[in-house]
N, C-alpha and C positions, 0 to 999 in steps of 0.2 A: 444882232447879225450872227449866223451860225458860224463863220471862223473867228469870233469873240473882237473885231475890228469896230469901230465905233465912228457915227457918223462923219464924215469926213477924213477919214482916217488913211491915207493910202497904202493896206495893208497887202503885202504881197504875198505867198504861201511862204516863203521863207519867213516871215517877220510872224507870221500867224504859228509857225511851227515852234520858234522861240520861244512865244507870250505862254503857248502851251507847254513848253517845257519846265521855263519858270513858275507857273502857276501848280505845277507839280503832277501834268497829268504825262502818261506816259504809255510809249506803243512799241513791243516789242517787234523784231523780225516773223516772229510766228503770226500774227494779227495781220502778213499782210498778204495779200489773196494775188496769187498769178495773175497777171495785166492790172491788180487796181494802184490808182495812183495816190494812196495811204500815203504818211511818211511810215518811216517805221526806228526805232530808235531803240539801245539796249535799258535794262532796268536798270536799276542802282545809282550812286552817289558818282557823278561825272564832275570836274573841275573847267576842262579848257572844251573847245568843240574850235574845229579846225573845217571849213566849207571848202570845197573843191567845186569847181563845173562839171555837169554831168559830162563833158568830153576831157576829163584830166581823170578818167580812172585809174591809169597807169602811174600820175604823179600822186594819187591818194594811196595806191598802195605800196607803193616805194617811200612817202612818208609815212607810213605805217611801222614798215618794216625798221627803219632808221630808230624811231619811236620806241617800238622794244626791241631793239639791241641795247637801250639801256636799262640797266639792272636798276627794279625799281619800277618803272613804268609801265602802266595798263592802258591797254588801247580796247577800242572797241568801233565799229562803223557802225551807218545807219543810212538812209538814203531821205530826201524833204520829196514833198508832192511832187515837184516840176522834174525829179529825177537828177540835181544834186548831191554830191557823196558828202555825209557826216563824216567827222576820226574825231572820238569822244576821247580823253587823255585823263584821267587821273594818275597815283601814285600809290605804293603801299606804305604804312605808317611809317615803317624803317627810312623812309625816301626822305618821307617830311621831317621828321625828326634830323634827320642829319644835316639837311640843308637849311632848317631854321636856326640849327647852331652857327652853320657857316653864313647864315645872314645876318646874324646878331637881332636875332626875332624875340622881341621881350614878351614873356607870361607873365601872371602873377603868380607870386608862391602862396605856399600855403598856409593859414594864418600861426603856424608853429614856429615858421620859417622868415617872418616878418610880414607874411602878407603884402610885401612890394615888388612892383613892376622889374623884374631883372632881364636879363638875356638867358636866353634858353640855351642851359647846359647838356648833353646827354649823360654824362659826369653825374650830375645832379639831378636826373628826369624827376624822378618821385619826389621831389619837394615840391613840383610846380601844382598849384591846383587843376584839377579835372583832367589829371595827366592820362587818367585811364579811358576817356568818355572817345566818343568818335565826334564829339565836337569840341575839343580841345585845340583845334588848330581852326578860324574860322575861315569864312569863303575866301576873303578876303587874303588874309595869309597862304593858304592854298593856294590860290591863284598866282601870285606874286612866287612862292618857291620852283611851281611848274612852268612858269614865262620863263624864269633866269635858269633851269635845268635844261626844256627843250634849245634855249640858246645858246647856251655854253659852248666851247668847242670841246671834242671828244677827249680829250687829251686832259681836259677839266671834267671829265664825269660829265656831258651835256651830251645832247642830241644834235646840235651844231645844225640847228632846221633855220636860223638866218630868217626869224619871222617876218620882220619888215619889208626886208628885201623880197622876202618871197608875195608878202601880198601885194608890193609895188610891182614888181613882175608880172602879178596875177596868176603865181601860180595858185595861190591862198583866194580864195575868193573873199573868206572874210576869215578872221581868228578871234574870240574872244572868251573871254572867262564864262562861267555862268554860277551866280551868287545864287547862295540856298530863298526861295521867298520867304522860311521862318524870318530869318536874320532880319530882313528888310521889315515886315510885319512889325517885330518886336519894336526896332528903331522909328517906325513911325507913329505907333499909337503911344509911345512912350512922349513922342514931342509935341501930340496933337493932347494929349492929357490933359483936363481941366487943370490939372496944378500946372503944369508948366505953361499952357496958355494965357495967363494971367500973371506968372511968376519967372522971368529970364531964369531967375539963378537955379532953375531945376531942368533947363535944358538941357538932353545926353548929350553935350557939348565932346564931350570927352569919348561917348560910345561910337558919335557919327563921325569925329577924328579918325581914333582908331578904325573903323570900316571904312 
């Protein structure tokens, strides 16, 4: 089927824009044509995605605005077919790093360093392995640092946006993370592997914890 939905699948344009985002394809605001009903979405590496109703433009851009007044946080919008508002949310490194200290977010160091699981020092960054790489923090962790940032109250360094609340309210139509599909890829053909298929004790027990 051409919105990638599968028989019986009750796929909506919203859930078909997702499957698309995850699977890595992506559509900018320029791609999209006066009157067509495209979605349209920014490029690059997005962590949370926050849905509004097409008639809360006013509470999408006022959470926007909340969003970056904090130092550290990158916003971007985008709109789905039916004419729902996107607010894409990542972070800059400096954000992550600070707040995976304050979460007591363990890396591993690096094999000079012992090569064990510790908590993430900024004190210590450069001992952690692949401290330098843009995948050093995974989807997972990302996600988890920008939940507990946009909730915090302001007075804590947070955006004080009251997630839950806001989606029982409905101001939030939906909120969730969105996890890189490398990561997932990796994690499944790793389990589905002729050796671990046949062998428990080679199961990434420990990689699908961690994720």
């Amino acid at each position: 089927m051409k919105d990638g939905s599968q028989p019986g699948d009750p796929m909506t344009p919203f859930t078909a824009r997702t499957r698309q985002m995850e699977s890595g394809g992506q559509m900018t605001p320029q791609n999209q044509r006066k009157g067509s009903a495209e979605p349209t979405s920014p490029s690059g590496r997005w962590d949370w995605l926050i849905v509004f109703d097409q008639t809360r433009r006013s509470e999408m851009e006022q959470t926007k605005q909340t969003v970056d007044n904090v130092q550290g946080l990158v916003t971007a919008t985008g709109t789905s077919s039916t004419g729902d508002f996107f607010l894409y949310i990542t972070a800059t490194r400096e954000l992550f790093e600070l707040w995976a200290e304050k979460l007591m977010i363990k890396k591993l160091m690096k094999k000079q360093y012992g090569g064990t699981l510790e908590t993430f020092s900024l004190e210590h960054r450069d001992r952690f392995r692949g401290i330098h790489r843009d995948t050093f923090f995974n989807s997972m962790e990302r996600a988890k640092v920008l939940y507990v940032v946009l909730d915090r109250r302001l007075d804590q360094g947070g955006a004080e946006l009251r997630m839950d609340l806001q989606r029982k309210n409905k101001i939030f139509k939906a909120a969730f993370p969105l996890h890189e599909p490398a990561e997932r890829r990796d994690l499944l053909a790793a389990w589905l592997s002729k050796r671990t298929i046949w062998d428990f004790r080679y199961h990434p027990i420990q990689a699908m914890a961690h994720y």
